[in-house]
Gaussian input, Z-matrix of N, CA and C with variables (Angstrom, degrees):
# hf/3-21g

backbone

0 1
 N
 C     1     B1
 C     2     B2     1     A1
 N     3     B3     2     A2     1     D1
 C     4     B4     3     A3     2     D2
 C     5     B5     4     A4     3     D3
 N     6     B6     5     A5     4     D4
 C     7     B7     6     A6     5     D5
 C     8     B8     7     A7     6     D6
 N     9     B9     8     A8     7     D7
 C    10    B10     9     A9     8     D8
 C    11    B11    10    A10     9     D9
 N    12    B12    11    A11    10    D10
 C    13    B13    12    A12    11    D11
 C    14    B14    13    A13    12    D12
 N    15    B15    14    A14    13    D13
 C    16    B16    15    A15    14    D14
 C    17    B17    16    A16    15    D15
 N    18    B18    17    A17    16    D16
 C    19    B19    18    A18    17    D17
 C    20    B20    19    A19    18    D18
 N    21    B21    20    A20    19    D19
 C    22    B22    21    A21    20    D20
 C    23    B23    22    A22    21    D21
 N    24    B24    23    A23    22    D22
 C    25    B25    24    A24    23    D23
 C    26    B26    25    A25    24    D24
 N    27    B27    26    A26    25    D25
 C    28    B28    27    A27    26    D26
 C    29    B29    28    A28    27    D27
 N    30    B30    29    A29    28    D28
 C    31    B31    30    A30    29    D29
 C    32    B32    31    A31    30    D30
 N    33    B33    32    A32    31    D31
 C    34    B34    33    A33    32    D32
 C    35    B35    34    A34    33    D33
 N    36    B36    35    A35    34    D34
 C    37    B37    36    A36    35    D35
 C    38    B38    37    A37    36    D36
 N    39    B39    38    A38    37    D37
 C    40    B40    39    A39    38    D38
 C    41    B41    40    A40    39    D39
 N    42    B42    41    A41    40    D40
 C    43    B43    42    A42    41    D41
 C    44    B44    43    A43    42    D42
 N    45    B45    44    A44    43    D43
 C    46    B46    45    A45    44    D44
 C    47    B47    46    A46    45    D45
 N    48    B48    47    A47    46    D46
 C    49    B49    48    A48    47    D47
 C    50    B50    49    A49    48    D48
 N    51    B51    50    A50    49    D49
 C    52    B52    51    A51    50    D50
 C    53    B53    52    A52    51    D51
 N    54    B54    53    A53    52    D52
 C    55    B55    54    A54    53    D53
 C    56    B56    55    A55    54    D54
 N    57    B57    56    A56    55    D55
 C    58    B58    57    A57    56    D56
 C    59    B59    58    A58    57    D57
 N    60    B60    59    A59    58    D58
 C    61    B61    60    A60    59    D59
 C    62    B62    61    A61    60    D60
 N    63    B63    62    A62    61    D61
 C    64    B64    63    A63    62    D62
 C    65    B65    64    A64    63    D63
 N    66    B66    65    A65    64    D64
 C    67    B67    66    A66    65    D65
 C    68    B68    67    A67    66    D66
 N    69    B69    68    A68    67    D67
 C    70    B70    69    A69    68    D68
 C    71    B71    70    A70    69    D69
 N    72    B72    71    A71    70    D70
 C    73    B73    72    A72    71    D71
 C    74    B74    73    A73    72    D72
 N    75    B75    74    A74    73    D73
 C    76    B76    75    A75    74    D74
 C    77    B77    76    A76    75    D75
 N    78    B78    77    A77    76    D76
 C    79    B79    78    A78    77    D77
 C    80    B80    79    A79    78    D78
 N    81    B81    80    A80    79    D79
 C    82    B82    81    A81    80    D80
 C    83    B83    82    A82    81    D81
 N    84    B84    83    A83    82    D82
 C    85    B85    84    A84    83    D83
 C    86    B86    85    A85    84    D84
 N    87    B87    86    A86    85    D85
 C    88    B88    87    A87    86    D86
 C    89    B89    88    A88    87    D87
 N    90    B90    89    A89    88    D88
 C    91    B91    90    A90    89    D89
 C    92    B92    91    A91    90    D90
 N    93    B93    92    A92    91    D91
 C    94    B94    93    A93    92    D92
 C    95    B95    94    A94    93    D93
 N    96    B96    95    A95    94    D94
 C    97    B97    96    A96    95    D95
 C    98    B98    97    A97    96    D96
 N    99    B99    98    A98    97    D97
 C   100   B100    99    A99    98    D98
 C   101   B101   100   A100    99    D99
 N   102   B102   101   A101   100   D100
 C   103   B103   102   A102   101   D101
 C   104   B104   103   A103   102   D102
 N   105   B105   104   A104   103   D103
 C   106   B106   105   A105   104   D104
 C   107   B107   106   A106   105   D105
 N   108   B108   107   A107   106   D106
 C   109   B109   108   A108   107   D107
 C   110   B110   109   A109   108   D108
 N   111   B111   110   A110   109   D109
 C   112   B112   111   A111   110   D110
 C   113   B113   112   A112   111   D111
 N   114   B114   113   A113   112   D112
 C   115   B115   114   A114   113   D113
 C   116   B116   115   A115   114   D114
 N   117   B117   116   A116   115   D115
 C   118   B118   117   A117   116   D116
 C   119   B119   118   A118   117   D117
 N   120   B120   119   A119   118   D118
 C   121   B121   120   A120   119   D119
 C   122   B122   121   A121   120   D120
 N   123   B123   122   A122   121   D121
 C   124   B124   123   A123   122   D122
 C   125   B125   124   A124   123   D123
 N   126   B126   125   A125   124   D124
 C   127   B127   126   A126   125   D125
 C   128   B128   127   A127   126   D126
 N   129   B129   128   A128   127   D127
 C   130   B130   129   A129   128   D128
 C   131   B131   130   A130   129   D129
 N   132   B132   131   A131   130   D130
 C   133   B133   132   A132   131   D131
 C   134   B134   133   A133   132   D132
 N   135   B135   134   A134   133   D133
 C   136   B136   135   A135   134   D134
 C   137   B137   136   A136   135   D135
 N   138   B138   137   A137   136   D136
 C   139   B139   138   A138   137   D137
 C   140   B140   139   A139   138   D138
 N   141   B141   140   A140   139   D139
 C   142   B142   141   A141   140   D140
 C   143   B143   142   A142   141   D141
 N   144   B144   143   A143   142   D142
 C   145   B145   144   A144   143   D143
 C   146   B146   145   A145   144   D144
 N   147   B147   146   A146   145   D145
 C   148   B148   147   A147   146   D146
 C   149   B149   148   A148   147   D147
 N   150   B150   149   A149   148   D148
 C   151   B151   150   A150   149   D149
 C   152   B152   151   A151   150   D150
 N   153   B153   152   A152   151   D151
 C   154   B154   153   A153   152   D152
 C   155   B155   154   A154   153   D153
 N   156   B156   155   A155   154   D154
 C   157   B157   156   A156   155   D155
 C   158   B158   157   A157   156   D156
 N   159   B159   158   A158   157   D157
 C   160   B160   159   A159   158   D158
 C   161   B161   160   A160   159   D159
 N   162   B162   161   A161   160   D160
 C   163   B163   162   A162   161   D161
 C   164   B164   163   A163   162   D162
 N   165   B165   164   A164   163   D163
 C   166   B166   165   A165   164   D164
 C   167   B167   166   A166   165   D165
 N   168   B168   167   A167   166   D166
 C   169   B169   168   A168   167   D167
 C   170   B170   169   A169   168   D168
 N   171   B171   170   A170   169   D169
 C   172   B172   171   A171   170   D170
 C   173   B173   172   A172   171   D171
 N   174   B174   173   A173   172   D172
 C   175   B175   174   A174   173   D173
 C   176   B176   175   A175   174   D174
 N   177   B177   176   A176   175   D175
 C   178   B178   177   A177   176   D176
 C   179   B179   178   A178   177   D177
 N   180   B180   179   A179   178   D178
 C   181   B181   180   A180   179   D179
 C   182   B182   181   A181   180   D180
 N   183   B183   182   A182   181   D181
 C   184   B184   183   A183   182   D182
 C   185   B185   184   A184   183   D183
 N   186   B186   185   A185   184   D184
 C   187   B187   186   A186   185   D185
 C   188   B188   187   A187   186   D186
 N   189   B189   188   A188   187   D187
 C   190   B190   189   A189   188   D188
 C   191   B191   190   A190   189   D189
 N   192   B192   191   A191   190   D190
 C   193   B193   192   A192   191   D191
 C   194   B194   193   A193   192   D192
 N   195   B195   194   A194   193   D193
 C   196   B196   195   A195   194   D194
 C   197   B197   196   A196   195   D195
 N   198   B198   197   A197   196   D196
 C   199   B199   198   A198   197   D197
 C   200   B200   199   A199   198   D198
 N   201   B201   200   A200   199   D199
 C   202   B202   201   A201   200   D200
 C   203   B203   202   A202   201   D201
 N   204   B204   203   A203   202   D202
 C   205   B205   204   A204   203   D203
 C   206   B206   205   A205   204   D204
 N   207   B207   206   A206   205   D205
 C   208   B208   207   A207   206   D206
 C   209   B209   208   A208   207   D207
 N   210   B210   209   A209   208   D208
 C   211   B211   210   A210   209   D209
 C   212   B212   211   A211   210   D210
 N   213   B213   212   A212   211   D211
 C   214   B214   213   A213   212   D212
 C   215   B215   214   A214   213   D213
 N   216   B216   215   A215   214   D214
 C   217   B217   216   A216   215   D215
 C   218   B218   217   A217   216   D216
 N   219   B219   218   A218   217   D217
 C   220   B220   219   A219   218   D218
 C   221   B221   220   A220   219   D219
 N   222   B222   221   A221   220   D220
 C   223   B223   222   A222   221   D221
 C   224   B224   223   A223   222   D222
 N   225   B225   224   A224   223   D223
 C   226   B226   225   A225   224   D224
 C   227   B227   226   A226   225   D225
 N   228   B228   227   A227   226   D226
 C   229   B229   228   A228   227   D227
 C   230   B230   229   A229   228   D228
 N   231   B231   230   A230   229   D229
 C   232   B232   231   A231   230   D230
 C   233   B233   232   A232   231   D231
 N   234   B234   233   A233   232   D232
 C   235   B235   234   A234   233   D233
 C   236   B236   235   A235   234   D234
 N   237   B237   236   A236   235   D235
 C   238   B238   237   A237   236   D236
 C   239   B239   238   A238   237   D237
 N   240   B240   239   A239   238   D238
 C   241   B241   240   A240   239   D239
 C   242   B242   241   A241   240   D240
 N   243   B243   242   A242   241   D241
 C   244   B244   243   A243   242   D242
 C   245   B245   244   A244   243   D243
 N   246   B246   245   A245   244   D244
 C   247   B247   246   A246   245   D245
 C   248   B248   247   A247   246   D246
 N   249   B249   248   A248   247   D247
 C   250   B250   249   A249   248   D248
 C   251   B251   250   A250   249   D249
 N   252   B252   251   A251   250   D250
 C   253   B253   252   A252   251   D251
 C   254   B254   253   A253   252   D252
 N   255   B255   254   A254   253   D253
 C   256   B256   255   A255   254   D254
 C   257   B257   256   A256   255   D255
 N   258   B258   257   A257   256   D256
 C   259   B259   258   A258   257   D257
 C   260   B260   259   A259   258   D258
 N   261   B261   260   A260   259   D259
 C   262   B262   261   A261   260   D260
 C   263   B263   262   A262   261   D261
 N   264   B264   263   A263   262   D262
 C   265   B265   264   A264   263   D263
 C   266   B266   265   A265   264   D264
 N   267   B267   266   A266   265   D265
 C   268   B268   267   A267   266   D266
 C   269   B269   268   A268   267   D267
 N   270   B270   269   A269   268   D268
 C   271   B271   270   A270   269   D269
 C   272   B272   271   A271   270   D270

   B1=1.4489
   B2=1.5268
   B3=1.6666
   B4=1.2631
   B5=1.3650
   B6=1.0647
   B7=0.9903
   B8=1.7364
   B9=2.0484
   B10=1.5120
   B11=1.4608
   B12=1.4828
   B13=2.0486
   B14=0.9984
   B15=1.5884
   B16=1.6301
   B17=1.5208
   B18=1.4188
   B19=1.4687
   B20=1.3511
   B21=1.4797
   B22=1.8374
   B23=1.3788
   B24=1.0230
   B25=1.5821
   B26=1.0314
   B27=1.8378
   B28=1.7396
   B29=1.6337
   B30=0.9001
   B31=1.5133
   B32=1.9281
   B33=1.4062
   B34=1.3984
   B35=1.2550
   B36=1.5646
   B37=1.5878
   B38=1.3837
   B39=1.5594
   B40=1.0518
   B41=1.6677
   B42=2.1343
   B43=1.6115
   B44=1.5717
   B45=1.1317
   B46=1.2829
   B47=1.9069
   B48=1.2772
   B49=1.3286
   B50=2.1950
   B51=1.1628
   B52=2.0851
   B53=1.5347
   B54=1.5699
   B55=1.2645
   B56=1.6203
   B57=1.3804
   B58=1.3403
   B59=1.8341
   B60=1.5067
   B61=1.3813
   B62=1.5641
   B63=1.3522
   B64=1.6543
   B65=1.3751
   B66=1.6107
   B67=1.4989
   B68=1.2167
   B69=1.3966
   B70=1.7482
   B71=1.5935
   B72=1.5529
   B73=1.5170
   B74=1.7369
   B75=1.5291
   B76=2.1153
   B77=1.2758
   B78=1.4092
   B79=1.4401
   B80=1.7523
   B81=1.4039
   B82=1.5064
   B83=1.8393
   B84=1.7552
   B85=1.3184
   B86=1.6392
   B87=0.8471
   B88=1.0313
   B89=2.2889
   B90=1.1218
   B91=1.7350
   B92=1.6670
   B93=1.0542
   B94=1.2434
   B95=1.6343
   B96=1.1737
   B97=1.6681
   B98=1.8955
   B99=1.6489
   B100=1.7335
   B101=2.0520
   B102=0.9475
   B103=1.2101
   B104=1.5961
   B105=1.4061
   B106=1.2076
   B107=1.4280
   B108=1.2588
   B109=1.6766
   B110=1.5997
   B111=1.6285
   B112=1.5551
   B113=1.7754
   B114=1.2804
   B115=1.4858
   B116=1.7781
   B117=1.1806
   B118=1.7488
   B119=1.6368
   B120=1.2936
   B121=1.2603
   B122=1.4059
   B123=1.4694
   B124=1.3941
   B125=1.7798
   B126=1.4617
   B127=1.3852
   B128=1.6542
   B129=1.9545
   B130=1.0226
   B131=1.2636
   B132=1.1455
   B133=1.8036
   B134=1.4740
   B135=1.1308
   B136=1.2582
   B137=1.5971
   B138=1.3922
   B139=1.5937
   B140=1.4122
   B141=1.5576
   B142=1.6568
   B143=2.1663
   B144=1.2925
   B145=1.3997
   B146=1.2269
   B147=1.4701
   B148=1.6527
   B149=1.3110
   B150=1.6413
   B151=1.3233
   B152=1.5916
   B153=1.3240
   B154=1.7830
   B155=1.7668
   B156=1.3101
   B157=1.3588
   B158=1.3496
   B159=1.4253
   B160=1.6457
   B161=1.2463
   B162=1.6115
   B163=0.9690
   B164=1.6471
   B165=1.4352
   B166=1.5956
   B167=1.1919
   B168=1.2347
   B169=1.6294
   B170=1.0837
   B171=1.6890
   B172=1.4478
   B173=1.7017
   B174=1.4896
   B175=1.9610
   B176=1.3971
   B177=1.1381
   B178=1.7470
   B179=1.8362
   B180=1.4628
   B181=1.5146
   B182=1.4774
   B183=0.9866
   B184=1.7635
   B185=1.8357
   B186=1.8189
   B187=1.0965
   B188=1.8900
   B189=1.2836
   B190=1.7314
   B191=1.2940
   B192=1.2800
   B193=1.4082
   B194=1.5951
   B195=1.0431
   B196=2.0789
   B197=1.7791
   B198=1.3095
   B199=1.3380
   B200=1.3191
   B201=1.0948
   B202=1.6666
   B203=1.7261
   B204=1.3495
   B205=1.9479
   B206=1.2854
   B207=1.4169
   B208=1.5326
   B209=1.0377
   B210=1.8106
   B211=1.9463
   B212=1.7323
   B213=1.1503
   B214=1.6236
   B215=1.7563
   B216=1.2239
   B217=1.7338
   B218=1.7409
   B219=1.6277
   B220=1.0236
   B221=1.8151
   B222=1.6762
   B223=0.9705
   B224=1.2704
   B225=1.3181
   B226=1.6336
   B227=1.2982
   B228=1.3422
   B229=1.6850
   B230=1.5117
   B231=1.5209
   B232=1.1705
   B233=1.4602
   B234=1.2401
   B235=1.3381
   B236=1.9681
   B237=1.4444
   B238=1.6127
   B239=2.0978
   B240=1.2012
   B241=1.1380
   B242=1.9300
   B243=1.0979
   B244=1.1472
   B245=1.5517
   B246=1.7643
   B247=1.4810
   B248=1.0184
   B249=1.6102
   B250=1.6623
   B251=1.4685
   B252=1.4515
   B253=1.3616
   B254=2.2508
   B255=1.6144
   B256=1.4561
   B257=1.6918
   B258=0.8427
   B259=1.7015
   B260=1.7003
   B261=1.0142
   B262=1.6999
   B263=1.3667
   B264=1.5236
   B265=2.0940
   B266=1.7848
   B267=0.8091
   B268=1.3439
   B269=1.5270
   B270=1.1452
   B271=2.0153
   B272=1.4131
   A1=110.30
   A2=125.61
   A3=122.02
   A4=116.91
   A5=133.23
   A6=137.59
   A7=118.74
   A8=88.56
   A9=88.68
   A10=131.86
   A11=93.60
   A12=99.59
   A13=114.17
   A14=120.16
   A15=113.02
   A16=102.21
   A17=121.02
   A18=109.38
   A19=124.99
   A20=97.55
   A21=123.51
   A22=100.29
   A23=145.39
   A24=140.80
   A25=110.76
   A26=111.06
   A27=122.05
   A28=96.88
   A29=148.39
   A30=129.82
   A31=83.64
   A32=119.76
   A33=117.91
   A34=100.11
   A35=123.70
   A36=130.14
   A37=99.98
   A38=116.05
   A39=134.74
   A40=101.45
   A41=103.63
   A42=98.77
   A43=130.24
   A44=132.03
   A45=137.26
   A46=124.03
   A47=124.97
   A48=119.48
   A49=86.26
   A50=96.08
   A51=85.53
   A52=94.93
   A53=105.10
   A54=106.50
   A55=87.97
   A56=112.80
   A57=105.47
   A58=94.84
   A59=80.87
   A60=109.25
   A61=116.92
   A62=131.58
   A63=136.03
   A64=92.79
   A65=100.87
   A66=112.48
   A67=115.55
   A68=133.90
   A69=115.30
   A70=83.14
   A71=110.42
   A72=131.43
   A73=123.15
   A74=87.48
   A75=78.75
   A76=101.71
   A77=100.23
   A78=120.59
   A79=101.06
   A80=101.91
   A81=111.10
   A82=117.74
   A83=102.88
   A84=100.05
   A85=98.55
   A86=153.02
   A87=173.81
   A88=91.56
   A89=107.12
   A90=97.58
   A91=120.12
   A92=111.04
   A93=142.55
   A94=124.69
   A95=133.65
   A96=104.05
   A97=68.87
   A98=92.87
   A99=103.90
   A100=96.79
   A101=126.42
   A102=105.99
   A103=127.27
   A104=127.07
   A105=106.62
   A106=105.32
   A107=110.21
   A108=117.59
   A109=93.26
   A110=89.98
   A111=110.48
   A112=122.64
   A113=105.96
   A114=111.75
   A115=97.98
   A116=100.37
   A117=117.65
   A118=97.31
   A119=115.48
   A120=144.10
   A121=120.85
   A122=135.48
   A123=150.03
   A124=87.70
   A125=91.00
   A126=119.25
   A127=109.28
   A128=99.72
   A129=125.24
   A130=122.91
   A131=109.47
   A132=109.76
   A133=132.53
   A134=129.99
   A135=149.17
   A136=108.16
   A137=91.34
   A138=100.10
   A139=137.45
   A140=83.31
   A141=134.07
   A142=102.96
   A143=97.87
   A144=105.44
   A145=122.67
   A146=120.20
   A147=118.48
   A148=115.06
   A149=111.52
   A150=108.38
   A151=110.43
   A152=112.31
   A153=115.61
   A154=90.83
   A155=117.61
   A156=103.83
   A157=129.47
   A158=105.36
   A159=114.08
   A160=111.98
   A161=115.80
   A162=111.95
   A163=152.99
   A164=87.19
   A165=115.27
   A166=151.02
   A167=100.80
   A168=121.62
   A169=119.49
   A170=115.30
   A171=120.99
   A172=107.04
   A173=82.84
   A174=92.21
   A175=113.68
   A176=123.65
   A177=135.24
   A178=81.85
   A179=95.60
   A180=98.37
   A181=117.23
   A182=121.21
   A183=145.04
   A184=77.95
   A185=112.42
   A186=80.13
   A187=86.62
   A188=126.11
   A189=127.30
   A190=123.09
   A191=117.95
   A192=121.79
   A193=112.78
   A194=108.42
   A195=89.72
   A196=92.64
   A197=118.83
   A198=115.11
   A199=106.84
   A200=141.49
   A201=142.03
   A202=105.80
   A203=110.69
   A204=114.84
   A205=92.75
   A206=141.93
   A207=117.15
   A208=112.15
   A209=105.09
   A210=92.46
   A211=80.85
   A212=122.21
   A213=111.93
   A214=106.05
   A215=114.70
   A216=111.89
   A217=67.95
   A218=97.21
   A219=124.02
   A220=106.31
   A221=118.50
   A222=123.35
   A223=135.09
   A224=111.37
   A225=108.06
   A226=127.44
   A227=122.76
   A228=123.41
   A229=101.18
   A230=137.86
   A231=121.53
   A232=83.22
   A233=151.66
   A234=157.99
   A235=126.80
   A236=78.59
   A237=94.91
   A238=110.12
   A239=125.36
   A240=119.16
   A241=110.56
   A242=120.62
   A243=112.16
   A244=93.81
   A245=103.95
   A246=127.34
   A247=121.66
   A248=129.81
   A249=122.78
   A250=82.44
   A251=86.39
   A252=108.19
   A253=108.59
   A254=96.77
   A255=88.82
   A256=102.45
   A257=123.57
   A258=131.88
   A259=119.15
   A260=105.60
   A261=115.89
   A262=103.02
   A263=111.72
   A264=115.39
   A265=89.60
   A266=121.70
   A267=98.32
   A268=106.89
   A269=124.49
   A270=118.47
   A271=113.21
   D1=-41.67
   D2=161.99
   D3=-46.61
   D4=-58.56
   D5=170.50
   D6=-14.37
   D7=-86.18
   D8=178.57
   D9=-52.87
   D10=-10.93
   D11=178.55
   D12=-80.87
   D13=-26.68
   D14=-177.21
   D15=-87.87
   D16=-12.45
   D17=178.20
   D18=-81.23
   D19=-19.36
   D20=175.71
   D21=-82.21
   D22=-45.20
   D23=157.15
   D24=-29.54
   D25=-73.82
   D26=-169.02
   D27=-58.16
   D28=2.40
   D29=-152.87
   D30=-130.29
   D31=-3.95
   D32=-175.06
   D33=-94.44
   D34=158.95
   D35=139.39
   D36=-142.67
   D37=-166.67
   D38=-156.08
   D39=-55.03
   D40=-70.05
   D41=166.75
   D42=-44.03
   D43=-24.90
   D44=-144.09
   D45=-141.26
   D46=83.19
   D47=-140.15
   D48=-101.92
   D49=126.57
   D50=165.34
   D51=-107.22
   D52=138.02
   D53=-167.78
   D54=-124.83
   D55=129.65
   D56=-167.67
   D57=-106.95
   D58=157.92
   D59=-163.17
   D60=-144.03
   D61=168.39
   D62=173.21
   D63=-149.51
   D64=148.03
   D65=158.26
   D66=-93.76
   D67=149.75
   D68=-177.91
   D69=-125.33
   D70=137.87
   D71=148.32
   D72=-65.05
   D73=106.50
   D74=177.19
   D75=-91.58
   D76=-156.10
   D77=161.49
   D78=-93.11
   D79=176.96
   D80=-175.40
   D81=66.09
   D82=9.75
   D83=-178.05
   D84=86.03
   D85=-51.96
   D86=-23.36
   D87=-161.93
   D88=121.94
   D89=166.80
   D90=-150.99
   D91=109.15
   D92=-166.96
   D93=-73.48
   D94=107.68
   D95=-141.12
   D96=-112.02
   D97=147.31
   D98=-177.13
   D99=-104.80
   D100=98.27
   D101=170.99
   D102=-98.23
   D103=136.49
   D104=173.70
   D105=73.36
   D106=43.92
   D107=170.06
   D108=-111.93
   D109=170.73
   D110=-178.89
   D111=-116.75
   D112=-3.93
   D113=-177.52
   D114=-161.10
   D115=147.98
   D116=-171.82
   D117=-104.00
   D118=128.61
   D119=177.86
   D120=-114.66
   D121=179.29
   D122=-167.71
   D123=-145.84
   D124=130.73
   D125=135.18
   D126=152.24
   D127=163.58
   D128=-168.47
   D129=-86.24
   D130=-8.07
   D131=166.89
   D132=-117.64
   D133=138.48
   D134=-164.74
   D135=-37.64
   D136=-63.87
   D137=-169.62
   D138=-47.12
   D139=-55.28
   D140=167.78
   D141=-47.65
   D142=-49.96
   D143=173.50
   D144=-80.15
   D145=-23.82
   D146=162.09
   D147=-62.02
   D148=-37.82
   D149=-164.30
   D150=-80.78
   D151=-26.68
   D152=-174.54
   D153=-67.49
   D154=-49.50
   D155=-175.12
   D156=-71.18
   D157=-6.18
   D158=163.21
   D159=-73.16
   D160=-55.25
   D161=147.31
   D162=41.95
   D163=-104.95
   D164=143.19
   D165=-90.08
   D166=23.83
   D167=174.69
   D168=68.38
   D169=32.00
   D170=170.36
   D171=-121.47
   D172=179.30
   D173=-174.06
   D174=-89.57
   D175=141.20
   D176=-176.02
   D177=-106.73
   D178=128.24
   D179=158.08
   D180=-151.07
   D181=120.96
   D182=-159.69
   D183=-54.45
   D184=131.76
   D185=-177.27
   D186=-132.06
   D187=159.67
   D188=-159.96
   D189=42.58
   D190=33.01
   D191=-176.59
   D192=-38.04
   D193=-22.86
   D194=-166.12
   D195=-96.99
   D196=48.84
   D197=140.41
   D198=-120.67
   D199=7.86
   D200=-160.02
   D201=-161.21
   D202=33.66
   D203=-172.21
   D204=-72.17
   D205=-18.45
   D206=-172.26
   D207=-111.99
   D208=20.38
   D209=-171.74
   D210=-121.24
   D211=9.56
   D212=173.85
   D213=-73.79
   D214=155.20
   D215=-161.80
   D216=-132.06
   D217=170.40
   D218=-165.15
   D219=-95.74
   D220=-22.05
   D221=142.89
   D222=-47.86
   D223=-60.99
   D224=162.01
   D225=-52.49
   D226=-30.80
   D227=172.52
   D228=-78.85
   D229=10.98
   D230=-172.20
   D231=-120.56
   D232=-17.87
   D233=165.20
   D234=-61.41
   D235=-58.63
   D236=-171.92
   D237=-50.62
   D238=172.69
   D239=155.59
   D240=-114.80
   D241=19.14
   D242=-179.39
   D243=168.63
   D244=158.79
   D245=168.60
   D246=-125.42
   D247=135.09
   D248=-170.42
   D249=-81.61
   D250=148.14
   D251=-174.41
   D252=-117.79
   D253=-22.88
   D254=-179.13
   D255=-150.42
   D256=135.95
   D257=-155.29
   D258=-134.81
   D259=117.04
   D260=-150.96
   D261=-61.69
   D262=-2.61
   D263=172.59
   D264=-77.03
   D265=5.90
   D266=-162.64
   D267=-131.36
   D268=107.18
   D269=169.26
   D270=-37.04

C-alpha cells in the first residue's frame, strides 16, 4: 500500500493530484470505494469497511449501487460520504 501512495504522489503536481484509492468486495454484492486511505485492510462487510476508511481520514463511497439497491441498509447510508451515481459500464 506504501508503495502505491508514493507512486500516486510522484505521478501528482500542482495541476494534477492522483488520489489513491481501493475498491473493497463485501458480501451482499456490496462495493465500497476506500478513497484516500492510508493502509489496506480485509473484510467482508460494508459497514465495517466504511468505517475503517473513515477511519483513516478517507472517503467510503457506495460504489454501482443499482446492482445491489436492496442490500444497501440504512446504516450504511448513514456512514458512507457519498454514492456513485453514474458508472462508465453503463451508457
Amino acid at each position: 500500500m506504501s508503495r502505491y501512495i508514493n507512486a500516486c504522489r510522484h505521478a501528482s503536481d500542482t495541476s494534477f493530484k492522483v488520489i489513491p484509492g481501493l475498491e473493497f468486495r463485501c458480501r451482499n454484492r456490496a462495493h465500497i470505494l476506500g478513497i484516500d486511505i492510508k493502509k489496506y485492510f480485509q473484510t467482508d462487510d460494508p459497514v465495517d469497511a466504511a468505517n475503517k476508511i473513515k477511519e483513516q481520514g478517507g472517503l467510503a463511497i457506495i460504489a454501482h449501487p443499482v446492482k445491489y439497491l436492496n442490500n444497501i441498509t440504512d446504516e450504511l447510508l448513514s456512514i458512507v460520504d457519498g454514492i456513485e451515481i453514474w458508472n462508465g459500464q453503463k451508457d
